[in-house]
N, C-alpha and C positions, 0 to 999 in steps of 0.2 A: 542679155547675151552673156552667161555665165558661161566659161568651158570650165568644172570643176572635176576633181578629179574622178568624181563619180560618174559625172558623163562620160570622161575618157572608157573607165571600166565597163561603164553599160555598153556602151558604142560595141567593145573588146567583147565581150559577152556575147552581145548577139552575133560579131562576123563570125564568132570557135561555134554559135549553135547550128546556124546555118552553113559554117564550113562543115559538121560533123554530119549534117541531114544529108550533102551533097556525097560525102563519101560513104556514108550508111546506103543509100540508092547506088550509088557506081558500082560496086561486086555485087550487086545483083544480076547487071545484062553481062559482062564482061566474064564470070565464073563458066562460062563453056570452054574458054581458050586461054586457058592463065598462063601457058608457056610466051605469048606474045606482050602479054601486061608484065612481061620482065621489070621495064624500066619504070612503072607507075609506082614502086617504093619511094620513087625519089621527090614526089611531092607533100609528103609528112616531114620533111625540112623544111619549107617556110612556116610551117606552124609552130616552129618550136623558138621565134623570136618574140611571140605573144608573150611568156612570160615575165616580161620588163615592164609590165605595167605598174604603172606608181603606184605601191603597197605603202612605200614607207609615210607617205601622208598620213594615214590613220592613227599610227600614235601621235603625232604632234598634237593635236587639238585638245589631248588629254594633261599637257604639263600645266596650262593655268589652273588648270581644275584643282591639281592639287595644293598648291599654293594658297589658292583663299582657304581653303578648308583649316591650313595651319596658323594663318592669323586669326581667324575666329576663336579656332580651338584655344590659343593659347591669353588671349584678353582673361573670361572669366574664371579661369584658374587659379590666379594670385589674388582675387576680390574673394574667392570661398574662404581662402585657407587663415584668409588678412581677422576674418569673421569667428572661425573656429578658435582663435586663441585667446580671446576676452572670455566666449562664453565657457573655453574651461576652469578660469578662473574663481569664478563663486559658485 
């Protein structure tokens, strides 16, 4: 029973596809008499709270990443260079 935030998105996803099929079909029947569908602009307003869906989660996952990559890097570095300076000796 995971809700992650990718669920949240998906879940989000499907209601804007299915909300956009539902209003892609309604000016279909309703285009004989658009003087009366005055008022029907006014429900492209709740769809505009959709976009608060939690984006900013997807960088976070990427800071450990970089972290290891800098302790690694930095171990066999001073073991090369410890090695290069005998052998320029003789």
């Amino acid at each position: 029973m995971k809700f992650t935030s990718t669920t949240v998105v998906l879940s989000l996803l499907v209601s804007m596809t299915l909300f956009q099929s539902a209003i892609a079909q309604a000016p279909a029947t309703p285009a004989v008499k658009p003087a009366s569908h005055h008022p029907a602009p006014h429900h492209p307003a709740p769809h505009h709270p959709a976009p608060h869906h939690p984006a900013p989660h997807h960088p976070a996952p990427h800071h450990p990443a970089k972290k290891h990559h800098r302790r690694v890097a930095a171990v066999p570095k001073p073991v090369v260079s410890k090695h290069h300076k005998p052998a320029h000796k003789p």
